[in-house]
LODREN-877841 format. One record per residue (C-alpha): residue in three letters; x, y, z. Coordinates in steps of 0.02 Angstrom, whole numbers, padded with zeros to 5 digits, always signed. Last residue first. Layout:
alaXYZ ...
END
This chain:
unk-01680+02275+03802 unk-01856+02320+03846 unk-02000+02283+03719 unk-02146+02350+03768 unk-02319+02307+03860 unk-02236+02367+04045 unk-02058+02261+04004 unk-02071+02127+03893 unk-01883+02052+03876 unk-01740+02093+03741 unk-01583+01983+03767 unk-01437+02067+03650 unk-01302+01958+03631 unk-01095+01985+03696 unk-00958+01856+03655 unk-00797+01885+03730 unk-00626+01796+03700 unk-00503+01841+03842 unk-00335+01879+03857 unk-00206+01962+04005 unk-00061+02055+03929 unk-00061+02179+04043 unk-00121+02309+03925 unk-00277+02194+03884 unk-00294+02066+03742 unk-00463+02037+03698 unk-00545+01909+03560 unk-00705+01952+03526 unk-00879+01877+03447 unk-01035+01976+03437 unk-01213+01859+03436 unk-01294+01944+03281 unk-01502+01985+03301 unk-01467+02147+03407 unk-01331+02229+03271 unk-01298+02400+03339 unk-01331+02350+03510 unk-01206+02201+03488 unk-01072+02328+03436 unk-01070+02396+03632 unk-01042+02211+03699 unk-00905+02177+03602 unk-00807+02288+03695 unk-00694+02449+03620 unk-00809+02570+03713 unk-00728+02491+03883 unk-00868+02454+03993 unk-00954+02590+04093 unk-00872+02677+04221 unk-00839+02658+04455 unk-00789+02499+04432 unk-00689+02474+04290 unk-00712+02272+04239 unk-00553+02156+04286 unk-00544+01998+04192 unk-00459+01856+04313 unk-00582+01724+04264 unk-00741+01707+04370 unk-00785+01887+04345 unk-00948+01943+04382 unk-01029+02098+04336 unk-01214+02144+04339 unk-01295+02334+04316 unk-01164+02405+04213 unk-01205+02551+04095 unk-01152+02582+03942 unk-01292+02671+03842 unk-01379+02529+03771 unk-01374+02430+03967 unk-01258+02315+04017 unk-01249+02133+04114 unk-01064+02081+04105 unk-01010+01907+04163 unk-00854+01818+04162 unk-00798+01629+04112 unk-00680+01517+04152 unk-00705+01346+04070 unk-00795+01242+04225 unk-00720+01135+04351 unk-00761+00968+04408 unk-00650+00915+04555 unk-00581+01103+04600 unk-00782+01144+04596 unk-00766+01300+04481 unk-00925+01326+04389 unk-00985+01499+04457 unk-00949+01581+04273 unk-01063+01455+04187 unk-01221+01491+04315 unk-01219+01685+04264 unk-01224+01626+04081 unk-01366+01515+04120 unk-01479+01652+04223 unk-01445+01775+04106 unk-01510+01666+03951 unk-01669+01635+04056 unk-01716+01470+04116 unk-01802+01323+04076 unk-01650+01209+04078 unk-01651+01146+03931 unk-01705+01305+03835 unk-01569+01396+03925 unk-01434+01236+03918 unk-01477+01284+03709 unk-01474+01463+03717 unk-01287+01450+03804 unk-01220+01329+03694 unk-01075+01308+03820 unk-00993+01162+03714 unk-01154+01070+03721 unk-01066+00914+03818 unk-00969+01020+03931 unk-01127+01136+03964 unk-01226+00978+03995 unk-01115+00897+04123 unk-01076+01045+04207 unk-01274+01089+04238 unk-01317+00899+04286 unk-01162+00918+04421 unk-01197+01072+04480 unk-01370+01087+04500 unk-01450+01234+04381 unk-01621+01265+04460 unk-01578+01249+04656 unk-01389+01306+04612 unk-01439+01480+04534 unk-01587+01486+04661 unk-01460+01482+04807 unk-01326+01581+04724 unk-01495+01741+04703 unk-01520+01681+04891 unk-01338+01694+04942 unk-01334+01878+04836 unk-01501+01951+04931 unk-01430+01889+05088 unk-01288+01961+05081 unk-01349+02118+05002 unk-01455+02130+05186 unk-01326+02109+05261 unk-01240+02227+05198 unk-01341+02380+05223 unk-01313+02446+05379 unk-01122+02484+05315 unk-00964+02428+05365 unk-01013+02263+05438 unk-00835+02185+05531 unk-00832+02015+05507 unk-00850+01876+05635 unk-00995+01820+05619 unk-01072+01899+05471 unk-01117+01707+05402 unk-01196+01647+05566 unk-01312+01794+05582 unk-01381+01778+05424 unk-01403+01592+05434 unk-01544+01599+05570 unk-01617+01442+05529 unk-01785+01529+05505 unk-01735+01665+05404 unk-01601+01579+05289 unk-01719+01460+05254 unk-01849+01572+05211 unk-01735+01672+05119 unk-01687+01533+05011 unk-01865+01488+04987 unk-01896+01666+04895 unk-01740+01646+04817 unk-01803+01483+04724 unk-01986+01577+04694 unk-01897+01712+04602 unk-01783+01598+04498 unk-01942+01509+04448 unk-02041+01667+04414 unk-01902+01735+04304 unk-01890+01568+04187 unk-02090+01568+04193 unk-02134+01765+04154 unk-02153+01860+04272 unk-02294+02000+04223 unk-02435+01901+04336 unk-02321+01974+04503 unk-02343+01825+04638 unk-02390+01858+04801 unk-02322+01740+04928 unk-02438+01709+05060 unk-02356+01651+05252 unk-02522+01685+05348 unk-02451+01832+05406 unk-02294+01867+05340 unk-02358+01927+05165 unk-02214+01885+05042 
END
């Protein structure tokens, strides 16, 4: 975003889903910016590191776009009646496959809530670059996911969506289903 003249430059290798969650936290930061919102919402709380506002804003504006493109009620609605098809609310929607999963984990309006869900974004060799947990599961935080994951056999089989049902030492249970989203990255295929 150029700040003279107020241009917003727009990269011609987004493709639409990403463009319109870029442009939503692109107006989120606006408004944050000019009503001053930043300030309002460290009040009060001790900043450890120079950093975090900044990552504040960055993870109200990603919210922001999340709730802009996927409104609660119209998003609930449809992921109750589709059974949380999560391909099909993405083609619905517009959006990406990440953007929709992320969306089902932050349904839990007291009034209208969601199935609890969490989130793991991971790379072939392990890594986590995205976690959210919006139903107790507790991810490692300084290692990869747990070898034993679904999310490491869907690598091996790209085209299958992996099914699991967890149970963890402490007795906690989940079911997990893990798919491999491969996007154009630089002319090639990145997963």
């Amino acid at each position: 975003l150029e700040e003279a003249g107020g241009r917003l430059r727009v990269a011609s290798a987004l493709r639409e889903p990403r463009l319109a969650f870029q442009l939503a936290r692109v107006v989120a930061l606006r408004l944050f910016e000019r009503e001053g919102l930043d300030a309002q919402a460290l009040e009060g709380h001790a900043v450890r590191h120079p950093e975090s506002e900044s990552l504040l804003r960055m993870h109200l504006a990603s919210y922001f776009a999340g709730a802009l493109l996927l409104p609660y009620g119209e998003f609930h609605a449809e992921a109750t009646r589709t059974r949380y098809d999560v391909e099909l609310l993405a083609s619905m929607f517009q959006t990406s496959y990440e953007t929709v999963a992320h969306r089902a984990c932050n349904l839990a309006d007291p009034r209208r809530p969601g199935i609890p869900m969490h989130f793991l974004r991971v790379d072939a060799a392990g890594n986590i670059s995205k976690r959210y947990a919006g139903d107790g599961i507790r991810y490692p935080i300084h290692h990869g996911a747990c070898p034993k994951m679904a999310v490491h056999l869907a690598f091996l089989t790209p085209s299958v969506l992996r099914k699991q049902y967890s149970v963890f030492p402490d007795g906690s249970q989940f079911f997990c289903f893990a798919k491999v989203v491969a996007s154009p990255e630089r002319g090639s295929i990145a997963r």
